[in-house]
N, CA, C and O atoms as a Maestro MAE file, in Angstrom:
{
 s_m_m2io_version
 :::
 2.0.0
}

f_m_ct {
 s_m_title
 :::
 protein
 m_atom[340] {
  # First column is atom index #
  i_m_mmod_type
  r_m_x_coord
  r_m_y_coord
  r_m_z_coord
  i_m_residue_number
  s_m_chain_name
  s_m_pdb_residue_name
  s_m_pdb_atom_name
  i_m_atomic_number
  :::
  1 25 -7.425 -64.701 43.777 1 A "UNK " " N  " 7
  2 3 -7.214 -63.589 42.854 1 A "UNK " " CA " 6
  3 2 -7.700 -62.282 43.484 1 A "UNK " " C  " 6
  4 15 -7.217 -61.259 42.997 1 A "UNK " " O  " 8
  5 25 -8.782 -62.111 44.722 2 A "UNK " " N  " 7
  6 3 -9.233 -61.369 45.381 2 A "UNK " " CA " 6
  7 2 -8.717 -60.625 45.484 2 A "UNK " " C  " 6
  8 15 -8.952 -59.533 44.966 2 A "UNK " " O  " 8
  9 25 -7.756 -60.907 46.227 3 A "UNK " " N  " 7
  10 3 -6.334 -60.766 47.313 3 A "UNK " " CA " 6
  11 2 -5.590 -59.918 46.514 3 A "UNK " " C  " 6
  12 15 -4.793 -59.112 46.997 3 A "UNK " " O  " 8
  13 25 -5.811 -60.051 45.202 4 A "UNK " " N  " 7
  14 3 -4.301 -59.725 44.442 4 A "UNK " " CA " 6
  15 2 -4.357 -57.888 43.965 4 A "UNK " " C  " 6
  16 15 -3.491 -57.161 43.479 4 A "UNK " " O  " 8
  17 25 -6.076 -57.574 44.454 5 A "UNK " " N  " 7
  18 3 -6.222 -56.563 43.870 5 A "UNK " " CA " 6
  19 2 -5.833 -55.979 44.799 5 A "UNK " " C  " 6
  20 15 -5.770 -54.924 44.168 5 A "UNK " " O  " 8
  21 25 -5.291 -55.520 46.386 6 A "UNK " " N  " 7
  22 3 -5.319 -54.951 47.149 6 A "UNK " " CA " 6
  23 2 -3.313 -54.546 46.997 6 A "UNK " " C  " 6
  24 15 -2.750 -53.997 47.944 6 A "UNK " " O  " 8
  25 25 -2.711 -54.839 46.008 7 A "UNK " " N  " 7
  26 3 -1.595 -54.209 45.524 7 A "UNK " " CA " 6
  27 2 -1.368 -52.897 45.627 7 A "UNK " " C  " 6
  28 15 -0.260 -52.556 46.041 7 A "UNK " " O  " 8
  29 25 -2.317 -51.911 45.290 8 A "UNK " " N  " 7
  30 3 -1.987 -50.782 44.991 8 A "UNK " " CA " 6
  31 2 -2.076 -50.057 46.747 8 A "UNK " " C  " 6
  32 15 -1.326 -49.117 47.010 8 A "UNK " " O  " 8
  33 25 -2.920 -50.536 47.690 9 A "UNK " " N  " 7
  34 3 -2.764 -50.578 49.141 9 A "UNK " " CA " 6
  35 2 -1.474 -50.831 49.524 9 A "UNK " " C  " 6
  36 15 -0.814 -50.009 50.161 9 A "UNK " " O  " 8
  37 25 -1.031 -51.989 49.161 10 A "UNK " " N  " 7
  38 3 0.234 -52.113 49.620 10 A "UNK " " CA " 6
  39 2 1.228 -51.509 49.481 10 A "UNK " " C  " 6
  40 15 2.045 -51.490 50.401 10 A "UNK " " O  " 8
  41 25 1.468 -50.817 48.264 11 A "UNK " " N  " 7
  42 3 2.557 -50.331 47.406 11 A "UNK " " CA " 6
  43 2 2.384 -49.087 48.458 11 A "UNK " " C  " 6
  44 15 3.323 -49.019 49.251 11 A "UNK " " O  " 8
  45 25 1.197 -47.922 48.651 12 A "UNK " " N  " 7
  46 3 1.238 -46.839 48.899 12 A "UNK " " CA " 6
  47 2 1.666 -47.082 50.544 12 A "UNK " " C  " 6
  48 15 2.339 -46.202 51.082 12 A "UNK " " O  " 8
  49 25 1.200 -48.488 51.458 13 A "UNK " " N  " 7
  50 3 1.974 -48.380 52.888 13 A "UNK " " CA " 6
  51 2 3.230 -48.025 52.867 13 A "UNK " " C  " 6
  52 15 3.844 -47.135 53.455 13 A "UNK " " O  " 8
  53 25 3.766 -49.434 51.557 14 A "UNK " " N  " 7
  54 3 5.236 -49.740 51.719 14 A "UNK " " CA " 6
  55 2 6.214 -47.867 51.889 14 A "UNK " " C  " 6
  56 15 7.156 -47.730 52.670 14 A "UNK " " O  " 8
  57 25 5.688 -46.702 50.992 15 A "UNK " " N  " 7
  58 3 5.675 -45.991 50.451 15 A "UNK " " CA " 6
  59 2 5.535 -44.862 52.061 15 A "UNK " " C  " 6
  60 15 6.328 -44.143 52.669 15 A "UNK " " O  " 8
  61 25 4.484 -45.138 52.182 16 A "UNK " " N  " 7
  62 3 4.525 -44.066 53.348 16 A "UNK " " CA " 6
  63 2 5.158 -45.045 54.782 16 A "UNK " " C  " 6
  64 15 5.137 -44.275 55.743 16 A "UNK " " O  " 8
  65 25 5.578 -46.134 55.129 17 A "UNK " " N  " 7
  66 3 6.150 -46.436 55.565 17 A "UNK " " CA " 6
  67 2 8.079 -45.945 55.652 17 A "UNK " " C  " 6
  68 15 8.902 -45.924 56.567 17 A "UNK " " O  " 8
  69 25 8.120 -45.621 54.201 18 A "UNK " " N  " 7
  70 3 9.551 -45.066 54.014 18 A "UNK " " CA " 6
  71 2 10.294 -46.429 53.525 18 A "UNK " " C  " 6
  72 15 11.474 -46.125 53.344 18 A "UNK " " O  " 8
  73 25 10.069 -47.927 53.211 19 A "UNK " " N  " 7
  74 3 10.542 -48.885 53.321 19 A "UNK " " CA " 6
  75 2 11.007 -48.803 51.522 19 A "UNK " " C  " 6
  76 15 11.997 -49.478 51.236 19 A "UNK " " O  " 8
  77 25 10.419 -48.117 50.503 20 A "UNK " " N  " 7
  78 3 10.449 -47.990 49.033 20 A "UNK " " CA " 6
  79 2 10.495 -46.584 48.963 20 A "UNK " " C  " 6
  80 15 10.610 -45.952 50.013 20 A "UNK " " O  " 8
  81 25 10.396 -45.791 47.493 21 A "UNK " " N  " 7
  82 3 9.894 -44.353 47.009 21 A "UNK " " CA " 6
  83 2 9.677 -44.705 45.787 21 A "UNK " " C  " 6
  84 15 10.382 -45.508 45.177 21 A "UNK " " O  " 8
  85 25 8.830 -44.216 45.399 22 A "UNK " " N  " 7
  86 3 8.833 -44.593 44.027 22 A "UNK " " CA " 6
  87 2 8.871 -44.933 43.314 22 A "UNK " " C  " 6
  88 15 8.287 -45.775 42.633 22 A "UNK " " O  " 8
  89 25 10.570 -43.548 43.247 23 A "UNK " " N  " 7
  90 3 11.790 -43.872 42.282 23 A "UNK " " CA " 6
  91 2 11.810 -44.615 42.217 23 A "UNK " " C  " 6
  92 15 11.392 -45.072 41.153 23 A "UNK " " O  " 8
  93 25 12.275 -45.503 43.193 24 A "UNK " " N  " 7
  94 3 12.807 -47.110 42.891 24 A "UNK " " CA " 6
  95 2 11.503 -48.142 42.213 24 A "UNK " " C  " 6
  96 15 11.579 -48.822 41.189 24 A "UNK " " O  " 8
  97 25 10.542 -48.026 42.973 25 A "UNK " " N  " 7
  98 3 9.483 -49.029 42.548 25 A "UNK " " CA " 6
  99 2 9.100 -48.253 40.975 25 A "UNK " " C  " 6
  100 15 8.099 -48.803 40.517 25 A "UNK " " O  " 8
  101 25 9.492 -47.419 40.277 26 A "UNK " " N  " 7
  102 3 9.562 -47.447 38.829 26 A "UNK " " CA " 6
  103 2 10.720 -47.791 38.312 26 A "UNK " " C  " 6
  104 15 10.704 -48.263 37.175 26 A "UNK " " O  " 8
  105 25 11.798 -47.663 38.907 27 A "UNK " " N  " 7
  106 3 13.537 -48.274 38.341 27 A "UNK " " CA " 6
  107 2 13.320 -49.633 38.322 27 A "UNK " " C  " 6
  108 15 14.252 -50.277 37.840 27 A "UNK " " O  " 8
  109 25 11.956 -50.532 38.867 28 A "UNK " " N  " 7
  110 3 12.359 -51.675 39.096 28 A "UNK " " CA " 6
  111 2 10.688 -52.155 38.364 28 A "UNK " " C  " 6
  112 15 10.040 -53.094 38.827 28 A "UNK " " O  " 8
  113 25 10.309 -51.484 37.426 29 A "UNK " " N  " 7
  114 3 9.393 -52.100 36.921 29 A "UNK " " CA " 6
  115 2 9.360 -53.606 36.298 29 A "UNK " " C  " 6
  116 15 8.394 -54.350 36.468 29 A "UNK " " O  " 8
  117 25 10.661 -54.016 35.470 30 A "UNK " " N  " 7
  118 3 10.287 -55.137 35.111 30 A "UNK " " CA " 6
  119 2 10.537 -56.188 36.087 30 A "UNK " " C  " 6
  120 15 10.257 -57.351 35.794 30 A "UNK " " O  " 8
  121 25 11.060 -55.877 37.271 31 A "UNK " " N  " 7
  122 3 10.832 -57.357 37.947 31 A "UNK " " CA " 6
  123 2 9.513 -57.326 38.365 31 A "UNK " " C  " 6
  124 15 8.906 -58.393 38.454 31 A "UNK " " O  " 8
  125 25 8.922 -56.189 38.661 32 A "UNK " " N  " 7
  126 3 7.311 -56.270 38.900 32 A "UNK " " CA " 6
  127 2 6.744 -57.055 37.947 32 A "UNK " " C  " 6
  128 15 6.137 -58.050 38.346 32 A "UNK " " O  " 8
  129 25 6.805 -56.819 36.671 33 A "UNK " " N  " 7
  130 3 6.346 -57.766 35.689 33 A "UNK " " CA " 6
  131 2 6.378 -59.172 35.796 33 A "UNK " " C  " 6
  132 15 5.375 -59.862 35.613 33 A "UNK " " O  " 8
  133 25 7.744 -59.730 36.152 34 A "UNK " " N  " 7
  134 3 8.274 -60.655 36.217 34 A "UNK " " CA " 6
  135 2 7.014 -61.343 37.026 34 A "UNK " " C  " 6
  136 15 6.218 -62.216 36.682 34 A "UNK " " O  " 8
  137 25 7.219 -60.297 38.711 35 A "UNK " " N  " 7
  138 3 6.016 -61.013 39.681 35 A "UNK " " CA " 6
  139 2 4.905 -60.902 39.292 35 A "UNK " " C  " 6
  140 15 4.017 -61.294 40.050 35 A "UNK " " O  " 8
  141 25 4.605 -60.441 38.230 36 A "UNK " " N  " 7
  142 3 3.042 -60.645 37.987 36 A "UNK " " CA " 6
  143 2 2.844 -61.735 37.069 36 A "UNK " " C  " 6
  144 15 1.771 -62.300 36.858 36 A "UNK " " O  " 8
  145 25 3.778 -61.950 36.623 37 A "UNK " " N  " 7
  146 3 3.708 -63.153 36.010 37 A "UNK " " CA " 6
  147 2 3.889 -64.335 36.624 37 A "UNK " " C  " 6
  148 15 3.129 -65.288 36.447 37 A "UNK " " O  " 8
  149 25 5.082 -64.366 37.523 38 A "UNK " " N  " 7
  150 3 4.713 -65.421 38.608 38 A "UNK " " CA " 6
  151 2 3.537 -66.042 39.246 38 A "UNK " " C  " 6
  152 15 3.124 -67.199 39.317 38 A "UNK " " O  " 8
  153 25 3.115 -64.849 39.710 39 A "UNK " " N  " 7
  154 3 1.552 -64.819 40.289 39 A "UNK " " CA " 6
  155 2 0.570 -65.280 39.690 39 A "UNK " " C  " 6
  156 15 -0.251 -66.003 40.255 39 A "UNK " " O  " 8
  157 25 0.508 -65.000 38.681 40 A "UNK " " N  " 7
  158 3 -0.634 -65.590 37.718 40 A "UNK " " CA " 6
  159 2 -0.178 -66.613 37.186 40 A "UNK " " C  " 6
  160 15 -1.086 -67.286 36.699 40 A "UNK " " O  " 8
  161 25 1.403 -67.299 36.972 41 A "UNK " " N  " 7
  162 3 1.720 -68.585 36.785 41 A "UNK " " CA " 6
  163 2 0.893 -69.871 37.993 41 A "UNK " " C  " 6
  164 15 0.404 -70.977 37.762 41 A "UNK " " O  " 8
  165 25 1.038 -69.113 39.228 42 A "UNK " " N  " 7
  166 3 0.426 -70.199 40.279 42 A "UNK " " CA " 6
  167 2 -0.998 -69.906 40.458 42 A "UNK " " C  " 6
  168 15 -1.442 -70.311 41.533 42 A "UNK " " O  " 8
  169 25 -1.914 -69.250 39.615 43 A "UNK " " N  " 7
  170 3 -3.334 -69.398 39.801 43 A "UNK " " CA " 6
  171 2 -3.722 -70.335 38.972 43 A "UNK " " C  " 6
  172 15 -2.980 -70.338 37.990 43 A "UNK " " O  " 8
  173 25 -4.739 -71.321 38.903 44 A "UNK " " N  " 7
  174 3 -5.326 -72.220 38.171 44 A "UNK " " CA " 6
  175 2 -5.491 -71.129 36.680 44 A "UNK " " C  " 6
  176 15 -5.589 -69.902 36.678 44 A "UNK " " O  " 8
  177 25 -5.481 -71.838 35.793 45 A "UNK " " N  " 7
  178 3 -5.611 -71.567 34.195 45 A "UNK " " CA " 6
  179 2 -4.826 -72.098 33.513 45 A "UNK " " C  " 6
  180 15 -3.928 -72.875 33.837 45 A "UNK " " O  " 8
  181 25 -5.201 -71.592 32.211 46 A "UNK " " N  " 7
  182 3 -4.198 -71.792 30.780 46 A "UNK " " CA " 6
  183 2 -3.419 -70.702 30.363 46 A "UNK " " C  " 6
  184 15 -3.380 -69.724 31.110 46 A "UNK " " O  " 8
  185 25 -2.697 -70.686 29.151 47 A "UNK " " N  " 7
  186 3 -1.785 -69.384 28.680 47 A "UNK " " CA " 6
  187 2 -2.799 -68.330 28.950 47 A "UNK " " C  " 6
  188 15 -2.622 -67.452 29.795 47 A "UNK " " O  " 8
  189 25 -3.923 -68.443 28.175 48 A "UNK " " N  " 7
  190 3 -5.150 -67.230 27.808 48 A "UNK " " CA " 6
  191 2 -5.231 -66.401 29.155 48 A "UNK " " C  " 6
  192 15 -5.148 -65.173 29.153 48 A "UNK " " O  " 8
  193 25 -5.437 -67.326 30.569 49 A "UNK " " N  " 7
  194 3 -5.631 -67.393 31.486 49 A "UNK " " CA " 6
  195 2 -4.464 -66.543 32.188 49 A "UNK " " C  " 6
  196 15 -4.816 -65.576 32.862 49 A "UNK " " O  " 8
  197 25 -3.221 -66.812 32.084 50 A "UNK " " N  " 7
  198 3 -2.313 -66.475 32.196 50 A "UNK " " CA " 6
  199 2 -2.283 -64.976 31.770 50 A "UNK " " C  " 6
  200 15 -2.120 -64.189 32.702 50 A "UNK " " O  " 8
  201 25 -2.387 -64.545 30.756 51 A "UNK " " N  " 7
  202 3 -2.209 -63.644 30.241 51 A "UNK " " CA " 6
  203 2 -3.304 -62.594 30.783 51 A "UNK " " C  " 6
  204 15 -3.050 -61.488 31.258 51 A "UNK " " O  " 8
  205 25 -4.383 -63.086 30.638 52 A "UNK " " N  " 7
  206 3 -5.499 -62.253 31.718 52 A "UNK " " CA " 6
  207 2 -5.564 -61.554 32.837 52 A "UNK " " C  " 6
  208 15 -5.863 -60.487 33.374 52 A "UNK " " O  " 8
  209 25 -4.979 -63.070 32.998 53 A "UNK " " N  " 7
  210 3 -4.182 -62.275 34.483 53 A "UNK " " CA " 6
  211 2 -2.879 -61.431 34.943 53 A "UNK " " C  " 6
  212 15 -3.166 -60.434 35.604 53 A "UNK " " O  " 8
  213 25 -2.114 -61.552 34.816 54 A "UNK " " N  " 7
  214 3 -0.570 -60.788 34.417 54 A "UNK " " CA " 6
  215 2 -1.299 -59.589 33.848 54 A "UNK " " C  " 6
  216 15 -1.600 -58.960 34.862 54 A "UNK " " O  " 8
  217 25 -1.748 -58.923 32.818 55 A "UNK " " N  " 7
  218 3 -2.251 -57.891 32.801 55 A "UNK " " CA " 6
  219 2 -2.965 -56.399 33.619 55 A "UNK " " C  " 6
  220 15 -2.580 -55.230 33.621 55 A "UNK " " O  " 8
  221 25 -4.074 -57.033 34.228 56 A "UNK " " N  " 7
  222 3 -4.318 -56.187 35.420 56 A "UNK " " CA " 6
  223 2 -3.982 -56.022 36.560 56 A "UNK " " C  " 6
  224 15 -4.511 -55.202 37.309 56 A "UNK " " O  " 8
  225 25 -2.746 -57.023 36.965 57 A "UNK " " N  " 7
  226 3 -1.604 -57.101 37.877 57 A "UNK " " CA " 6
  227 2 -0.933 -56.141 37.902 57 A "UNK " " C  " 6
  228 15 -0.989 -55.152 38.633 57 A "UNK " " O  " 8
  229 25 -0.209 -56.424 37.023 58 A "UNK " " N  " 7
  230 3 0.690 -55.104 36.234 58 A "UNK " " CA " 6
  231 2 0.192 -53.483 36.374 58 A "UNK " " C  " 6
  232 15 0.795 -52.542 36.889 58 A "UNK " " O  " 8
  233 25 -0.873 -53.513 35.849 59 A "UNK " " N  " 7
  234 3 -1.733 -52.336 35.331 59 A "UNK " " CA " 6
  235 2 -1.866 -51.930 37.174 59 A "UNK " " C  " 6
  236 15 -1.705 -50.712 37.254 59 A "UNK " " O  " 8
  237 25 -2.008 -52.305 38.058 60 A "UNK " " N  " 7
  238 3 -2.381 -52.853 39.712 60 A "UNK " " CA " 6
  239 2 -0.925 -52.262 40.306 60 A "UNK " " C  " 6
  240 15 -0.651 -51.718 41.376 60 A "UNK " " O  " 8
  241 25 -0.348 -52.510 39.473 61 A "UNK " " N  " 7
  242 3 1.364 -52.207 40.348 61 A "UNK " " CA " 6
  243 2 1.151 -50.849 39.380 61 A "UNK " " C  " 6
  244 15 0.306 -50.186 39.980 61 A "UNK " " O  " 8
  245 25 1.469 -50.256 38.361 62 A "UNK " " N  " 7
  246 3 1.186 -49.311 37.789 62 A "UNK " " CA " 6
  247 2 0.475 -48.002 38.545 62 A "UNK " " C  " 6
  248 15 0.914 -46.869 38.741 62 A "UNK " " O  " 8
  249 25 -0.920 -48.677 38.922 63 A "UNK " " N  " 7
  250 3 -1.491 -47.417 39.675 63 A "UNK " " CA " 6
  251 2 -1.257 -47.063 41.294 63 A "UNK " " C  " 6
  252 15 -1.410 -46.039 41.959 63 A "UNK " " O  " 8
  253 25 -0.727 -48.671 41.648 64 A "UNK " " N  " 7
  254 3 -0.475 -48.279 43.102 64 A "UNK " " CA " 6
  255 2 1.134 -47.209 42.945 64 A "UNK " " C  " 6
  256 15 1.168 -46.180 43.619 64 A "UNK " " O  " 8
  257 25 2.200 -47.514 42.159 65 A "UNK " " N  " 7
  258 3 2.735 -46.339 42.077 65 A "UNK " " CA " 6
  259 2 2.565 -44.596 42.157 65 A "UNK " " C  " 6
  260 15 2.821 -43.724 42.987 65 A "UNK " " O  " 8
  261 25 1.912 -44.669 40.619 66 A "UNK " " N  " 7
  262 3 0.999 -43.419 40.382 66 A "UNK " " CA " 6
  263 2 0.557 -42.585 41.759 66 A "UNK " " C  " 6
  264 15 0.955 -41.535 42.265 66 A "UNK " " O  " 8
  265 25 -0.744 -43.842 42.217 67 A "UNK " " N  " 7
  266 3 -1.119 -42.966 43.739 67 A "UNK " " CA " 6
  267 2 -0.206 -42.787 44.704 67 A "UNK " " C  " 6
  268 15 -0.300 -41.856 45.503 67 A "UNK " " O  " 8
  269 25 0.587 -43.499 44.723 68 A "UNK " " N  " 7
  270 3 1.981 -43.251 45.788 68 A "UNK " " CA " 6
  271 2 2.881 -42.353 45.812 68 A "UNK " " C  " 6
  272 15 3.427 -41.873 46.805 68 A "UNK " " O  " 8
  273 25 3.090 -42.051 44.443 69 A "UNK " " N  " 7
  274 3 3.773 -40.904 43.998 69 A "UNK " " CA " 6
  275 2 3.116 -39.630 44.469 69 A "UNK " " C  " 6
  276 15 3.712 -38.746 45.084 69 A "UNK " " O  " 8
  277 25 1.956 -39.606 44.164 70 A "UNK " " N  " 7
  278 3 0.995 -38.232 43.993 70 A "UNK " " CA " 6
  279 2 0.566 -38.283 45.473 70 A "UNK " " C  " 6
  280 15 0.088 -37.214 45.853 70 A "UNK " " O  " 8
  281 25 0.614 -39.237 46.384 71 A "UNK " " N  " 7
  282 3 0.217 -39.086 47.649 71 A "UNK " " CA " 6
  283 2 1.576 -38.867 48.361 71 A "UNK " " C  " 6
  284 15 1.438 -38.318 49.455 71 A "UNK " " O  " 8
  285 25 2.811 -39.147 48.030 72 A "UNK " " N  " 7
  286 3 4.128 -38.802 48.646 72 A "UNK " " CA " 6
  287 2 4.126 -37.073 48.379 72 A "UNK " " C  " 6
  288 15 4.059 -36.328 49.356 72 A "UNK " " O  " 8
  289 25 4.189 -36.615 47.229 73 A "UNK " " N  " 7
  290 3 4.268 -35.562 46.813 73 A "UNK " " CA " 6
  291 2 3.099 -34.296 47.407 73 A "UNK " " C  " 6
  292 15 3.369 -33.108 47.580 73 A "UNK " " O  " 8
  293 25 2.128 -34.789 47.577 74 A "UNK " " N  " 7
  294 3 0.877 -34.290 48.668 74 A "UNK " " CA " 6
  295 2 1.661 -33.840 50.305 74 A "UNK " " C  " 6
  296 15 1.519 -32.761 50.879 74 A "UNK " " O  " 8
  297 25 2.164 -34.562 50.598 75 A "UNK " " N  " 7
  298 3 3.091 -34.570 51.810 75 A "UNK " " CA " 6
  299 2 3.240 -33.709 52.011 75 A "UNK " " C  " 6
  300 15 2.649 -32.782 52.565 75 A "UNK " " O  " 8
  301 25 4.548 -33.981 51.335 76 A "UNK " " N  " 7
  302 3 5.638 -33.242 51.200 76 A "UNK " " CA " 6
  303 2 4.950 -31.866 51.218 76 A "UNK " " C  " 6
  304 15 5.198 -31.232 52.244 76 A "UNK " " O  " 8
  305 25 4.175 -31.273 50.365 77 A "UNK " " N  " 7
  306 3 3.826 -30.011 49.942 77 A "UNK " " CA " 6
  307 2 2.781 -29.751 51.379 77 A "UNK " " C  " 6
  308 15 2.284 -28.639 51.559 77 A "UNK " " O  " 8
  309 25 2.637 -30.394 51.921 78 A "UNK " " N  " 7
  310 3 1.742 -29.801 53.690 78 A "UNK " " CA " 6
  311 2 2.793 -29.677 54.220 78 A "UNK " " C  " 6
  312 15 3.033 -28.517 54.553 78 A "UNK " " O  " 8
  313 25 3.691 -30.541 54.491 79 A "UNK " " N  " 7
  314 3 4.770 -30.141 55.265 79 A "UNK " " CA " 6
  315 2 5.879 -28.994 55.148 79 A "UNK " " C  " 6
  316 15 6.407 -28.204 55.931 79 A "UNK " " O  " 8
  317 25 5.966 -29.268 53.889 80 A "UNK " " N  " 7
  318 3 6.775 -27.032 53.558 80 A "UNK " " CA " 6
  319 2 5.615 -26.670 53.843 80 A "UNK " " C  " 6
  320 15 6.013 -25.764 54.576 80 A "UNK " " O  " 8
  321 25 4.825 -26.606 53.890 81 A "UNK " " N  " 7
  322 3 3.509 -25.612 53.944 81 A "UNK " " CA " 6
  323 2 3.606 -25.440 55.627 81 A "UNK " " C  " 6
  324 15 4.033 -24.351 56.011 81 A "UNK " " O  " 8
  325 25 3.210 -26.521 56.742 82 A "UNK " " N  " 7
  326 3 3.240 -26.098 57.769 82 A "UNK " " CA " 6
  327 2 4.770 -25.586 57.893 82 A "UNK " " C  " 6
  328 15 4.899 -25.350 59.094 82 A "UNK " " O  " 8
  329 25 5.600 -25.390 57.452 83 A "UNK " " N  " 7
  330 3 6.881 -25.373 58.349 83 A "UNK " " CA " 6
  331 2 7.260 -23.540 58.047 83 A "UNK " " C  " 6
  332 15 7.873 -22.660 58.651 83 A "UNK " " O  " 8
  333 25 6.438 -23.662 56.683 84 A "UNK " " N  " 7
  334 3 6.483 -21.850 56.448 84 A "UNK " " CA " 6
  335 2 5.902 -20.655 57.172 84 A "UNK " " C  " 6
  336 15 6.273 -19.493 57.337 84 A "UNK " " O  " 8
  337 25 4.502 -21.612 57.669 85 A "UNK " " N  " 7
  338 3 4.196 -20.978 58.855 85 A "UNK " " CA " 6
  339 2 4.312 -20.630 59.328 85 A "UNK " " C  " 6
  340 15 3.444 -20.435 60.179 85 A "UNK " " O  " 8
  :::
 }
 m_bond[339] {
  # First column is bond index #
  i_m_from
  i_m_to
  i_m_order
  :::
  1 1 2 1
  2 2 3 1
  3 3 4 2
  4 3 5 1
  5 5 6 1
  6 6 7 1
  7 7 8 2
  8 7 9 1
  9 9 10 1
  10 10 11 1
  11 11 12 2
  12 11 13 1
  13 13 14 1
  14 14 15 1
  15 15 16 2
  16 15 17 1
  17 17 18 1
  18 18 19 1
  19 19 20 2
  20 19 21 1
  21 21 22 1
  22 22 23 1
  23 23 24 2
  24 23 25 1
  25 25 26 1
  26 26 27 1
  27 27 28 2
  28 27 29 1
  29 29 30 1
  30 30 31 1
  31 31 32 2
  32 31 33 1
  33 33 34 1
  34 34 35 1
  35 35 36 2
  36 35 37 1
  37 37 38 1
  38 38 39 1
  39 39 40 2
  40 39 41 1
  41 41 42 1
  42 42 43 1
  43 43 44 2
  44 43 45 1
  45 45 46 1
  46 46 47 1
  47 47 48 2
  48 47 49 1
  49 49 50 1
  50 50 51 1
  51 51 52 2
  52 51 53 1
  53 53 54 1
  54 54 55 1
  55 55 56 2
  56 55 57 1
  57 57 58 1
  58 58 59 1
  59 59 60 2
  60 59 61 1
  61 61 62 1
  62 62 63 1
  63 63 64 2
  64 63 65 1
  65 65 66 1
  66 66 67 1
  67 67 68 2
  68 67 69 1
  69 69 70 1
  70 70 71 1
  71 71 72 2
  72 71 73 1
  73 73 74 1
  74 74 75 1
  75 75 76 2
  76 75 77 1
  77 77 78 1
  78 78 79 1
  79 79 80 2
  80 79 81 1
  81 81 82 1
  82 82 83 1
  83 83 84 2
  84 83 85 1
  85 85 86 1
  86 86 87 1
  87 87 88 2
  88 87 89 1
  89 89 90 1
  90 90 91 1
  91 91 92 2
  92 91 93 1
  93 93 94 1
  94 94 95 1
  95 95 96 2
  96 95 97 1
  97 97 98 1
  98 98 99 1
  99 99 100 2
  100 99 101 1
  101 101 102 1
  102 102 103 1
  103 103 104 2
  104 103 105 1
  105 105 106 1
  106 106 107 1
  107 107 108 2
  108 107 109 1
  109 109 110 1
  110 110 111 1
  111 111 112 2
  112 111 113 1
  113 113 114 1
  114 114 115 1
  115 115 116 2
  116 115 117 1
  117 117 118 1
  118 118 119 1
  119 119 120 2
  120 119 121 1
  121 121 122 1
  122 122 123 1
  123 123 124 2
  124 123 125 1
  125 125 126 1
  126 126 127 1
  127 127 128 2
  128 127 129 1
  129 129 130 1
  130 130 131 1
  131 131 132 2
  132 131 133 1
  133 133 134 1
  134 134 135 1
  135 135 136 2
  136 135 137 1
  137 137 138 1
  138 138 139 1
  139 139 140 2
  140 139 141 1
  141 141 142 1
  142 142 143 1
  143 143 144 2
  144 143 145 1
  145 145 146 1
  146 146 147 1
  147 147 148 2
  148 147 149 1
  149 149 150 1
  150 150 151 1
  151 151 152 2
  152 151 153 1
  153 153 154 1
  154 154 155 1
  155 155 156 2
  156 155 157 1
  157 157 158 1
  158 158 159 1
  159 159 160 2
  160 159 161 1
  161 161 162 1
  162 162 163 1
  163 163 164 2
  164 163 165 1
  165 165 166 1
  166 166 167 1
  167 167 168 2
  168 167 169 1
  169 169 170 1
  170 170 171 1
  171 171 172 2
  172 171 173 1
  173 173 174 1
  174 174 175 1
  175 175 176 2
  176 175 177 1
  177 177 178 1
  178 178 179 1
  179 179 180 2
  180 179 181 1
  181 181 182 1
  182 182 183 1
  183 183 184 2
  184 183 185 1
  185 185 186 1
  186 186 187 1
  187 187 188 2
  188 187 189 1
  189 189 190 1
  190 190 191 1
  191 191 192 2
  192 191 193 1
  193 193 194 1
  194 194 195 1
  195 195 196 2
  196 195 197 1
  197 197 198 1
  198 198 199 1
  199 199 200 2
  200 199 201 1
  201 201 202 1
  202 202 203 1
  203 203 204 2
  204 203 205 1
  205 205 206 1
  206 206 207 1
  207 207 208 2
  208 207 209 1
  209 209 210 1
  210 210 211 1
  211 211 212 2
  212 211 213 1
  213 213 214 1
  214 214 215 1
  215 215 216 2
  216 215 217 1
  217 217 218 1
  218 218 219 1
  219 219 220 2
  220 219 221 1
  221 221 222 1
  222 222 223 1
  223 223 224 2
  224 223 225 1
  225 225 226 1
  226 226 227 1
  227 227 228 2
  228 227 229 1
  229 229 230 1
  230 230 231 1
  231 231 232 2
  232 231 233 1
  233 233 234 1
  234 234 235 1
  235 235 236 2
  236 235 237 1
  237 237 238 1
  238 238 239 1
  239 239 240 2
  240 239 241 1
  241 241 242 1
  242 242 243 1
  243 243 244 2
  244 243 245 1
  245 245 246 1
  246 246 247 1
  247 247 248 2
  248 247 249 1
  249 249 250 1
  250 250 251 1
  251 251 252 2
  252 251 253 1
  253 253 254 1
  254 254 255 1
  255 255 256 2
  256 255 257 1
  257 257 258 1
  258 258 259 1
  259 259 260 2
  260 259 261 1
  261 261 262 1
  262 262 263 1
  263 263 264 2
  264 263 265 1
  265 265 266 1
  266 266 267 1
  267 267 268 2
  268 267 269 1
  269 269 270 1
  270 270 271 1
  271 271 272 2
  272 271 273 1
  273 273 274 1
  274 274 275 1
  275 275 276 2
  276 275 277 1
  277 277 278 1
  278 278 279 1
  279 279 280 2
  280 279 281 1
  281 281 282 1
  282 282 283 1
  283 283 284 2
  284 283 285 1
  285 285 286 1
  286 286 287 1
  287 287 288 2
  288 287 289 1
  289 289 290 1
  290 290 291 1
  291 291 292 2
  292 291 293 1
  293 293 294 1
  294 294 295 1
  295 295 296 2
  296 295 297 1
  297 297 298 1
  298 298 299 1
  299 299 300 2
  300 299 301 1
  301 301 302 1
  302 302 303 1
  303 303 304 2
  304 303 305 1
  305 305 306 1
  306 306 307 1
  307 307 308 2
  308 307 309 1
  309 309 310 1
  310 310 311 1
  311 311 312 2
  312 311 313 1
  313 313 314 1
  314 314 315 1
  315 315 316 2
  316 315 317 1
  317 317 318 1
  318 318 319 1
  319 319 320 2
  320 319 321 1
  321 321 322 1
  322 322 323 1
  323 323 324 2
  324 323 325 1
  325 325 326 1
  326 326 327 1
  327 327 328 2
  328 327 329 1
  329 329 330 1
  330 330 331 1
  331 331 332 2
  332 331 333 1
  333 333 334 1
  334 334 335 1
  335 335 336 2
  336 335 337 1
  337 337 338 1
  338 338 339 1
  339 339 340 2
  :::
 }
}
């Protein structure tokens, strides 16, 4: 479950890698859901358990967006900035 928190890392590589934007990783929120539910389907527990988990998953894909967004958009705004120079 460690492991699972380091999502929002990933999201912002995938992101500054150029491989996603965003856009898309919010156009495609509910299959995120979907995988967070997956995910927490194959960790040991019960429904309760289940549900525990799938939650801050979610919430995990949520903010790694957010920061991805606001760190894409950071960019961008140095780069018109140096280029006005």
């Amino acid at each position: 479950m460690g492991v699972v928190f380091q999502v929002p890392v990933g999201i912002i590589a995938l992101v500054r890698m150029g491989v996603v934007t965003p856009r898309q990783l919010r156009r495609n929120r509910r299959y995120a859901a979907l995988a967070c539910g997956a995910v927490a389907a194959f960790l040991p527990g019960d429904a309760v358990t289940l549900l525990l988990e799938t939650v801050p998953l979610y919430l995990l894909f949520e903010l790694g967006v957010l920061v991805a967004a606001v760190s894409l958009r950071r960019s961008r705004a140095h780069e018109l900035a140096a280029v006005a120079e």
